[in-house]
C-alpha positions as CSV (number, residue, x, y, z in Angstrom):
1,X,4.0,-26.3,-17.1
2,X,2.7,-27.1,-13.3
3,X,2.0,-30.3,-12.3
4,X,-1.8,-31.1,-11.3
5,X,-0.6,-31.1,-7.3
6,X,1.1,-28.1,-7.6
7,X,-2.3,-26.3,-9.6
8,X,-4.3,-28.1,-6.6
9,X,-2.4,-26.1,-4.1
10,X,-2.4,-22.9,-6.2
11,X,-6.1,-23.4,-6.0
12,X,-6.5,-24.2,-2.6
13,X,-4.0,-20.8,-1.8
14,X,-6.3,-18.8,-3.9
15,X,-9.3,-20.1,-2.1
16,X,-7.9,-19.0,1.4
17,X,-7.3,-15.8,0.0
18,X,-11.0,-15.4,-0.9
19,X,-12.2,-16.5,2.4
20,X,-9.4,-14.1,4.3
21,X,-10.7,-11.2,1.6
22,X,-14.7,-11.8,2.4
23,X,-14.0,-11.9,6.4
24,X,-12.1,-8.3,5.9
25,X,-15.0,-7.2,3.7
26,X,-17.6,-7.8,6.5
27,X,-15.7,-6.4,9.2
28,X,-15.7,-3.3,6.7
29,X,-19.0,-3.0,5.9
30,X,-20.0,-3.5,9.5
31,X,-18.1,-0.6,10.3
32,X,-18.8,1.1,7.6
33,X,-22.8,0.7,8.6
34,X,-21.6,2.0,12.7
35,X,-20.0,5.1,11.1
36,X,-23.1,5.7,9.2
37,X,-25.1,5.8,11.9
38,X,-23.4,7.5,14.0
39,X,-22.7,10.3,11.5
40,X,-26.5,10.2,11.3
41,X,-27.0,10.8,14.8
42,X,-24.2,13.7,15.2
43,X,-26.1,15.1,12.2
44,X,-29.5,15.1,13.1
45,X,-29.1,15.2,16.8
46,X,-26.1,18.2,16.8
47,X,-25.2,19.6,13.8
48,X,-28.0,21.0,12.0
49,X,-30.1,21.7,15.8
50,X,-27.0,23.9,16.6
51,X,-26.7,25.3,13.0
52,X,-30.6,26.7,13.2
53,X,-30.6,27.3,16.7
54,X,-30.4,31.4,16.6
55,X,-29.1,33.0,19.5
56,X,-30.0,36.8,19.0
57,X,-33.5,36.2,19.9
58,X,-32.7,34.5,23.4
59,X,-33.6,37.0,25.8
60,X,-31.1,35.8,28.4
61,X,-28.7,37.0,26.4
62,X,-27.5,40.5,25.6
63,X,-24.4,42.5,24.0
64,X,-21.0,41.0,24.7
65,X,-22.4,37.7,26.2
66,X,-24.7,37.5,22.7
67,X,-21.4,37.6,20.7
68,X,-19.3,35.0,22.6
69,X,-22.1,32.2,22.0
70,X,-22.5,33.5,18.4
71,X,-18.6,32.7,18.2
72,X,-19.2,29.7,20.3
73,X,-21.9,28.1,18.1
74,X,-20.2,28.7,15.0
75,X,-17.0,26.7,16.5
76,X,-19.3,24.2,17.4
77,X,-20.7,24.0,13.9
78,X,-17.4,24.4,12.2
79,X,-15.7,21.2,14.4
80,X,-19.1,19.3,13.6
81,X,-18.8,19.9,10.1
82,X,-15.0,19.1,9.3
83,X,-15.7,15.7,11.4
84,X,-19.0,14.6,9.0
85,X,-16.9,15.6,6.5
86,X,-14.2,14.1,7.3
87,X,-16.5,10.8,8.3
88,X,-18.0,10.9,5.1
89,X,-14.4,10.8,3.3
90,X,-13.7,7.7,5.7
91,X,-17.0,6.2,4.2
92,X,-15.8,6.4,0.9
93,X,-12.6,5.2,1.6
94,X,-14.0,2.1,2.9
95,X,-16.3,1.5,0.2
96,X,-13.1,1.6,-2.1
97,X,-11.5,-0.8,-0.1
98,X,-14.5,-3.1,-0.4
99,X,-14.7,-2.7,-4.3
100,X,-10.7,-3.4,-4.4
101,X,-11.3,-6.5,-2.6
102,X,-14.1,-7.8,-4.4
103,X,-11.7,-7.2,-7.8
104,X,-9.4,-9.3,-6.4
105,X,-11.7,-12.1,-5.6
106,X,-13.5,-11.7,-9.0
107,X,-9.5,-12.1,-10.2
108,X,-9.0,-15.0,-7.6
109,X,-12.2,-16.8,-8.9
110,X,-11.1,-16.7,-12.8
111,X,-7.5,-18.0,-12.1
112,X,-9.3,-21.0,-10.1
113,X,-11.6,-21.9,-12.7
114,X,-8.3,-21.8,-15.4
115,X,-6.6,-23.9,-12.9
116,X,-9.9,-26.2,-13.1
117,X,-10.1,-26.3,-16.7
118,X,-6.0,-26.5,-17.2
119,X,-6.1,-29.9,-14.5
120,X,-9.0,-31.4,-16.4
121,X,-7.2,-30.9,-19.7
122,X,-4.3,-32.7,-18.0
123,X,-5.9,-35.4,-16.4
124,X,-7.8,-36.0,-19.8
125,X,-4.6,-36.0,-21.8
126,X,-3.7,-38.3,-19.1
127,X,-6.4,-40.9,-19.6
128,X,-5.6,-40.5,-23.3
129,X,-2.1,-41.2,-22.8
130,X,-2.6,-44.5,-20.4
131,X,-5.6,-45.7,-23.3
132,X,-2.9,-45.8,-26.3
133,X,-0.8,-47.3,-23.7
134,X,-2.7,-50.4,-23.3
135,X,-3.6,-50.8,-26.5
């Protein structure tokens, strides 16, 4: 059995580490809420304008030079698309980072309040103990 100081400390350890756990999860989610918007932008602003943008109608361009951009804009949209992709997996990754982190402060949080309850059973027994004492 721990003493009440040592439970104390345990406490205050467990404490630090759900203070140090909360500061990582809002730098997270404030990344997190950058990468969305910039995967919002690159979508709106590049991906799907250069996915329906349709080159065989441009006038300017005709026979081999029509073909290159065709193969050019489908690199484009190919490179666009693996890096939203791949953004999005980031995304998720960081979310399940964030809900590891709160699981350990939800664990954190339970062992403090045992610790609570275990140092008031002791202090009680305690006071018990000094009562028959005097008597």
């Amino acid at each position: 059995m721990s003493s009440i100081s040592e439970m104390e400390q345990e406490i205050h350890d467990l404490e630090e580490k759900i203070e140090k756990y909360n500061g990582i999860i809002n730098t997270l989610k404030e990344k997190r809420d950058e990468l969305k918007t910039e995967r919002g932008i690159i979508i709106n602003d590049a991906y799907t304008p250069e996915k329906i943008y349709d080159m065989t109608r441009s006038s300017k361009w005709r026979g081999k030079r029509e073909e290159d951009a065709k193969d050019h804009q489908n690199k484009i949209k190919e490179k666009t698309k693996k890096g939203i992709t791949a953004t999005g997996q980031l995304l998720e990754d960081i979310e399940t980072a964030i809900n590891n982190l709160l699981d350990k402060i939800k664990a954190c949080k339970a062992r403090i309040r045992h610790l609570k309850h275990e140092i008031e059973r002791l202090k009680n027994q305690q006071q018990g103990n000094d009562q028959q004492g005097n008597s």
